[in-house]
N, C-alpha and C positions, 0 to 999 in steps of 0.2 A: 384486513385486506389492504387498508394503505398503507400501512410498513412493506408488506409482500412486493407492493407496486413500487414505493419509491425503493425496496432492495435493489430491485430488479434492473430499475431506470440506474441507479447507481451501479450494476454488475456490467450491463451493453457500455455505462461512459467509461469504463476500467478498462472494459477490452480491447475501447478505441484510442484510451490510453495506452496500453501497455502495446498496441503494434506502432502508435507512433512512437514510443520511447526506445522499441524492437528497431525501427524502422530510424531511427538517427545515429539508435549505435550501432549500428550492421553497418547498411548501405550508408546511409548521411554521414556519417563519422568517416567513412575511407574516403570521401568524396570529395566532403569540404576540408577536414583536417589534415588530409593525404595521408593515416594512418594505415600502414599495411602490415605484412608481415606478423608472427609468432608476439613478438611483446604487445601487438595488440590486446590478443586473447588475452591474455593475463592481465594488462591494464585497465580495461575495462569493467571487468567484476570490481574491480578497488576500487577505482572511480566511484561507481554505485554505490558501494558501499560506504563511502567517504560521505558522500550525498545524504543519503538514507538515514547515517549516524548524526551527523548535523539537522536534519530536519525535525528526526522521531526525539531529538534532546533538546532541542530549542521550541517543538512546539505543541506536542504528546509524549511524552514520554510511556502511556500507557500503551500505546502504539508498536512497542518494543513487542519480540516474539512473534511465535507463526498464531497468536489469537485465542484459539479455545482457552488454552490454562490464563489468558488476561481475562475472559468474560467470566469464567468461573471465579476467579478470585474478586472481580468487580461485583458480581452477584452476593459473593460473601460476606465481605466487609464494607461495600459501598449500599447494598439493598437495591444491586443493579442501574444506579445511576452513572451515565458516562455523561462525560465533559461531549461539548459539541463538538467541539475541535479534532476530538477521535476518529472517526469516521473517514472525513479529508485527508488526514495525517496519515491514514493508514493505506489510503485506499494509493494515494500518493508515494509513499514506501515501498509499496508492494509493486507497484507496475514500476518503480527505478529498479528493483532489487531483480525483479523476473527481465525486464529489461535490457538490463546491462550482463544479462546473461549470471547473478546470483543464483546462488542454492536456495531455489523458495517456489509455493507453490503459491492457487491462487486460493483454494477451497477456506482454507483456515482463514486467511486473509478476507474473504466476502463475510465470514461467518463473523468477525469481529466488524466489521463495516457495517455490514444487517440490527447487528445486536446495538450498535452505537447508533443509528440511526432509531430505529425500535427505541433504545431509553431514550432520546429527545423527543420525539413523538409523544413520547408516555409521559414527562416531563410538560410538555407545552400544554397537553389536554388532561 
C-alpha cells in the first residue's frame, strides 16, 4: 500500500509538472522570449529533446525509453533493483519530452517511476 501511495503522490507532482513545463513552452516562451511563428513548433520539441538527452545521460541512463522494456530487462538481470536516481530522472524526462510538445506518453513513463520507487522502498525495508 505505501508504494501505491507514494506512486500516486509522485503521479499528481508529474501532472503539476508537466502543465508547468506545458505552460512555459506554450504561453511563457512566446511571452517572455517573444518566440512566435512556424519555427517555433519545430524548435521546441528539439529543445526538449536536447534537454532530456543531457539529463537521461549524465544522470540515469536507465531512464532512456518509454519504460516497460527498461523494468523488464531491470527485473531480469538486476533481480529488479533500480538506482534511486531512476525515478526523478524519469519522471523529469518525461514531463520535458510531453512538455515541449515530444512524441511520448505518460503511462509507460508512471510505470517506470512506480516500479523505481517500488525497488527503493524494497531496498530500504
Amino acid at each position: 500500500m505505501l508504494i501505491g501511495v507514494v506512486t500516486g503522490l509522485a503521479f499528481i507532482g508529474f501532472l503539476r509538472l508537466l502543465q508547468l513545463i506545458t505552460w512555459l513552452s506554450l504561453d511563457g516562451g512566446r511571452r517572455v522570449l517573444g518566440f512566435q511563428g512556424p519555427y517555433y513548433v519545430i524548435l521546441l520539441p528539439a529543445v526538449g529533446g536536447l534537454l532530456v538527452g543531457a539529463l537521461v545521460s549524465r544522470f540515469a541512463q536507465e531512464a532512456r525509453g518509454s519504460g516497460v522494456p527498461q523494468i523488464m530487462r531491470t527485473i531480469l538481470l538486476r533481480g529488479g533493483r533500480m538506482r534511486g536516481r531512476v525515478a526523478p530522472a524519469k519522471l523529469l524526462a518525461s514531463a520535458i519530452t510531453v512538455g515541449s510538445g515530444g512524441s511520448a506518453g505518460t503511462v509507460g513513463s508512471m510505470v517506470q517511476i512506480g516500479a523505481g520507487l517500488g525497488s527503493v522502498v524494497g531496498q530500504v525495508l
